[in-house]
C-alpha positions in Angstrom: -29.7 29.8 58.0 -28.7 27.3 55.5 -32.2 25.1 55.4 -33.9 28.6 54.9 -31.8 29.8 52.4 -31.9 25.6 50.4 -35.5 25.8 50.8 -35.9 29.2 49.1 -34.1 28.3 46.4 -36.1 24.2 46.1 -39.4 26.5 45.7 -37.8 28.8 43.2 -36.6 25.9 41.1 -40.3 24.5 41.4 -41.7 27.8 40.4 -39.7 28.1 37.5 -40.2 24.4 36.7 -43.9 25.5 36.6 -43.9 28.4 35.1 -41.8 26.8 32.2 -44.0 23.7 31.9 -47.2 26.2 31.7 -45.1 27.4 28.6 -44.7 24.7 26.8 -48.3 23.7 27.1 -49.4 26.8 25.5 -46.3 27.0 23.1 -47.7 23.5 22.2 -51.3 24.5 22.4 -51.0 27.1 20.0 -48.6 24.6 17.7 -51.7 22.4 17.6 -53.9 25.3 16.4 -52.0 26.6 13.9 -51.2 23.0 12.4 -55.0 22.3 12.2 -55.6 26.0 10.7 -53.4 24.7 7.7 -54.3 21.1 7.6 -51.1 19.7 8.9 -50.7 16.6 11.1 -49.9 17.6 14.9 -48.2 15.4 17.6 -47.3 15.9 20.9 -43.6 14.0 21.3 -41.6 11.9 18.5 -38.7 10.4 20.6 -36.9 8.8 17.5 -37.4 11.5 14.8 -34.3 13.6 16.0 -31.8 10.3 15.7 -32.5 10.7 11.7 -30.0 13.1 11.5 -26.6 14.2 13.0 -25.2 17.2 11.3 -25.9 20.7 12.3 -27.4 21.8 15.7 -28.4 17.7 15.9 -24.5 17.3 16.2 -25.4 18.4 20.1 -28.6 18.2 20.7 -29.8 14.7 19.0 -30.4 12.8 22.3 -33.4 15.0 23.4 -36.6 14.2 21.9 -39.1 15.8 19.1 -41.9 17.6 20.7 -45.0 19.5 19.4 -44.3 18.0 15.7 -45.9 19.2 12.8 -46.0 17.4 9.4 -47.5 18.5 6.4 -46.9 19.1 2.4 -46.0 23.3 2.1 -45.8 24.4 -1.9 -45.6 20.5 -2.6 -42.7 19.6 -0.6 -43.1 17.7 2.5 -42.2 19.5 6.0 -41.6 18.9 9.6 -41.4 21.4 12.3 -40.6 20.8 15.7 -38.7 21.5 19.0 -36.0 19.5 20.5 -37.8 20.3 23.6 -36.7 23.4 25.3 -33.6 24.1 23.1 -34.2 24.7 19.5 -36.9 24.9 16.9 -36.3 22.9 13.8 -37.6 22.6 10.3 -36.8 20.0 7.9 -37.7 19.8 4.3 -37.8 16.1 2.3 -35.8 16.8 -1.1 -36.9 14.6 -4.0 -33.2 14.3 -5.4 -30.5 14.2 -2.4 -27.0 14.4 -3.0 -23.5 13.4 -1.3 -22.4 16.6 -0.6 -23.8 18.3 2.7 -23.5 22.4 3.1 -23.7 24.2 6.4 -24.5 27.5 6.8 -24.3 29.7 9.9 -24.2 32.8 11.5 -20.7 34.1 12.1 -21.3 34.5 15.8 -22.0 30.7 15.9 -19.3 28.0 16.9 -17.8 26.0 14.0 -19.5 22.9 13.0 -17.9 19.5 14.7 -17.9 17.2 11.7 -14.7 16.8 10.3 -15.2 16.2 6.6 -16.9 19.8 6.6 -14.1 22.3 5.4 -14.9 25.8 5.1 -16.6 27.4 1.7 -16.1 31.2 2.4 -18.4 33.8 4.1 -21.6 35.0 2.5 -22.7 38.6 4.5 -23.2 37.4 8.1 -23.1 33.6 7.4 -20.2 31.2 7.0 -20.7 28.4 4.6 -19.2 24.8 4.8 -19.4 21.9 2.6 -17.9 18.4 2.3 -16.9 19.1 -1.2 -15.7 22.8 -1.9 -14.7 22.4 -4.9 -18.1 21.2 -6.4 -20.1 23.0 -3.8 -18.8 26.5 -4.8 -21.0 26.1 -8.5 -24.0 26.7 -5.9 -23.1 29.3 -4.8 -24.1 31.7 -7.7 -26.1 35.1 -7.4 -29.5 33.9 -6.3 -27.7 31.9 -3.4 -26.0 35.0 -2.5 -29.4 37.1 -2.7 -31.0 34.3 -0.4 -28.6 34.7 2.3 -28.3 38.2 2.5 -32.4 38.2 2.8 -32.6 35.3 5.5 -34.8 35.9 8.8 -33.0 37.1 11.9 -34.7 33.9 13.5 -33.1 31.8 11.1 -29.9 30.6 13.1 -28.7 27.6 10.7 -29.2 25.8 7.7 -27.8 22.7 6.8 -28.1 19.9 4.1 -28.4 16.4 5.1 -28.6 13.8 1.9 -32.1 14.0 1.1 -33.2 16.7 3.7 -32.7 20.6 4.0 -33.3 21.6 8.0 -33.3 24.5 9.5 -33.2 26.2 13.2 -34.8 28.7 15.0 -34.8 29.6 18.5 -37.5 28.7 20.9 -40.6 30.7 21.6 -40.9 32.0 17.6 -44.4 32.7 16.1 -46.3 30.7 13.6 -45.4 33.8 11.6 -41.7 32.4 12.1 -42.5 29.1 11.8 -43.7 29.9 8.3 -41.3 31.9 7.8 -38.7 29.4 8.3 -40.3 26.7 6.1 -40.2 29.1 3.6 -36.5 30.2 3.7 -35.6 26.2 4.0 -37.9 25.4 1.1 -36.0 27.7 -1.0 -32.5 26.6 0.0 -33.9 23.0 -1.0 -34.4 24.3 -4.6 -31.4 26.2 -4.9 -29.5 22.7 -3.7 -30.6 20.9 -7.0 -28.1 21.9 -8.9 -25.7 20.0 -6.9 -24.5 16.4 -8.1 -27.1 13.1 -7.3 -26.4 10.2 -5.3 -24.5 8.0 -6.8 -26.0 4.9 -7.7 -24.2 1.4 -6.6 -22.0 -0.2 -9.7 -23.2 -4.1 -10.1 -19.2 -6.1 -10.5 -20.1 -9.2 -11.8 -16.6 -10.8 -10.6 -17.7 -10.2 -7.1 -21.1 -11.2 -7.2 -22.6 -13.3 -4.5 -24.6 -16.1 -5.3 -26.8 -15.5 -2.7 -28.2 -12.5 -3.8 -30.2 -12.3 -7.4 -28.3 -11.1 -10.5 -28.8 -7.7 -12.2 -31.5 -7.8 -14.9 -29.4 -7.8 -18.0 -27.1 -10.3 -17.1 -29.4 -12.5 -16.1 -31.0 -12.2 -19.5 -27.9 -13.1 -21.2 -27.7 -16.6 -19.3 -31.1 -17.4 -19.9 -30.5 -17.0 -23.8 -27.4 -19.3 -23.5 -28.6 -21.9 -21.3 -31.8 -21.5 -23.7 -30.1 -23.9 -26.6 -29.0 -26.6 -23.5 -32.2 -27.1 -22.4 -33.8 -27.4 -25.8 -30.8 -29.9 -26.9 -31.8 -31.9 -23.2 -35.4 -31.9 -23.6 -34.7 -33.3 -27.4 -32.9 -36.1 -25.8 -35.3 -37.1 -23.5 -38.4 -37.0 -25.8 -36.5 -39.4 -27.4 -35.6 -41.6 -24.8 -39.3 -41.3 -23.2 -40.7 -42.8 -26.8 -38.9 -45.9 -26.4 -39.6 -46.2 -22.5 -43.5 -47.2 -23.6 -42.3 -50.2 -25.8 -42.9 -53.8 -24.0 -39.2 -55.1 -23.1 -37.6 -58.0 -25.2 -38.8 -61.3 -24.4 -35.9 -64.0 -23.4 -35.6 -66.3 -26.5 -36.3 -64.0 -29.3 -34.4 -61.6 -30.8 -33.8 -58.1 -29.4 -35.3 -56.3 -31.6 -32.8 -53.6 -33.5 -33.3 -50.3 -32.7 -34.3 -47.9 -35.7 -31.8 -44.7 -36.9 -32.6 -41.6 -35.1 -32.1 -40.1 -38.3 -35.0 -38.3 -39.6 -36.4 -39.6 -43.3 -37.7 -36.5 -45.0 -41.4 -37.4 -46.2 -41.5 -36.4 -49.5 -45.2 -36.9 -50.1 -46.1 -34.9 -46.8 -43.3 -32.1 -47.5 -45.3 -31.9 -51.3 -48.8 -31.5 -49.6 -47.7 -28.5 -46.9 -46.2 -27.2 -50.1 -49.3 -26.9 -51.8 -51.0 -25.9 -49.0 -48.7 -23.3 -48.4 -48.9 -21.7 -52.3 -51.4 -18.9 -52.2 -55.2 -20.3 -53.0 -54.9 -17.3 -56.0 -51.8 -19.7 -57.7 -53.8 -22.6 -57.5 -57.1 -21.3 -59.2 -55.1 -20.0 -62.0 -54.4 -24.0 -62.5 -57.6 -24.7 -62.2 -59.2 -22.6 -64.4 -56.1 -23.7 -67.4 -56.8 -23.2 -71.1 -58.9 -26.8 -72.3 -56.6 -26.9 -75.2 -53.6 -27.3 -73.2 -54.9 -29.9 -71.5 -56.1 -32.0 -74.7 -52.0 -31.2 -76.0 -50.0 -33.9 -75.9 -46.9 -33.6 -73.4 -43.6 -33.5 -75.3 -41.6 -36.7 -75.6 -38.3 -37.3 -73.3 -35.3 -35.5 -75.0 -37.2 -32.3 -76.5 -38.1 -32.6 -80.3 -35.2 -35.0 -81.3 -35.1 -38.9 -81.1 -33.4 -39.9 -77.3 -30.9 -41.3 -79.3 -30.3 -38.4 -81.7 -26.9 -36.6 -81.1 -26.1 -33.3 -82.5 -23.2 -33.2 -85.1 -20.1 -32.6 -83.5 -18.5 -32.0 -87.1 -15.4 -34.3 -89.1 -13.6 -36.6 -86.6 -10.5 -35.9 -86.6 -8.0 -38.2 -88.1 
């Protein structure tokens, strides 16, 4: 009595094992053709795709694997759709901005999300909405995030934000009709997030800074401008000492010859010819073309029209 009643219920399990494998190949069959009917990418399993995220329904259910995945670009946003095999439908959405703060909506009927840094936002109609950060969370939640919820899809069991990515779940066994649907609805929560604050960018400390690693832009500017005047000061030096390196060394019996002043001379007579080249060609024509009669003048002598000896009067001397 016990074998017959073990082996009716090893072919039921087989039956159903069957019957439920026949549905996922024409669940997935029908995936395929509506992804090619909209020009999206279709493939059959994506084990590693679920482990990008951990929040919402991928809390539970991020060991099992991505199957029948879509991807594709939906009103210029990037989507994925798939099902964590026989449990849940999900959609994610690719935001352009993310942001440190995560929200969680869902249905009042559902369990409390596990993660311990969400606290609880309020309740919007049949959905109860958790964020990281109430305080700055609650300036998105304004009257076209109200309208949204209140017109979300029955199929629509969560939403959640995740950094850079708005997802989504439905049940299994939903229509391409909910499938679009869905993307839609996740889309639109995407847009409505943007108003919350960006990721903040990493502060460069220049009191920590490891040597290893290469220095931020600016600074590294600055030493460059004040090791600049070292290496010009250096390279002075040893174009100096490389001029004397070519002279033939001091024979033994004569006199070492004395090394000249590294002073520089001024050269008068060249400083006077760049001068000249330097004064506009219009200056020098002028000269050129001078009136003949002052040339056939005679200069004035030394002292202006008085003798060189010639001293004004000073008046009486004084006694």
């Amino acid at each position: 009595m016990w074998f017959g009643l073990a082996a009716i219920a090893l072919v039921g399990a087989i039956v159903l094992l069957y019957f439920d494998r026949l549905q996922r190949q024409r669940t997935g069959h029908a995936r395929q053709v509506w992804a090619k009917s909209q020009g999206y990418t279709y493939v059959s399993v994506e084990p590693a795709l679920p482990s990008t995220w951990r929040r919402g329904a991928l809390a539970k259910l991020g060991y099992l694997s991505a199957v029948d995945v879509v991807s594709g670009i939906r009103k210029g946003e990037k989507f994925v759709l798939f099902d964590l095999e026989d449990s849940a439908t999900l959609v994610a959405v690719r935001r352009q901005i993310g942001s440190d703060i995560d929200v969680d909506m869902r249905l009042k009927t559902a369990a409390p999300p596990k993660d311990h840094d969400l606290e609880l936002l309020g309740a919007i109609g049949d959905r109860v909405v958790f964020a990281t950060n109430p305080e700055i969370a609650r300036h998105a939640v304004d009257q076209r995030m109200v309208a949204f919820i209140e017109n979300l899809p029955d199929t629509v069991q969560m939403l959640w934000s995740e950094g850079n990515w708005t997802l989504g779940m439905l049940l299994v066994g939903t229509t391409p009709k909910d499938w679009e649907g869905a993307i839609d609805a996740v889309l639109r929560l995407s847009g409505l997030l943007h108003v919350l604050p960006p990721v903040s960018e990493p502060r460069f400390d220049g009191g920590g800074h490891d040597p290893g690693r290469p220095r931020p832009r600016e600074r590294r500017r600055e030493d460059d401008a004040d090791d600049r005047p070292r290496a010009e000061a250096e390279d002075d030096e040893l174009s100096d000492d490389d001029s004397y390196a070519d002279e033939p060394a001091d024979e033994p019996g004569q006199e070492p010859a004395r090394r000249p002043s590294l002073a520089v001379v001024p050269n008068t007579r060249a400083r006077g010819r760049e001068d000249e080249k330097a004064r506009p060609r219009e200056e020098r024509d002028a000269e050129g073309r001078a009136d003949p009669e002052s040339r056939q003048r005679p200069a004035d002598p030394p002292g202006g029209p008085f003798h060189p000896g010639f001293r004004p009067y000073q008046g009486p001397v004084p006694k």
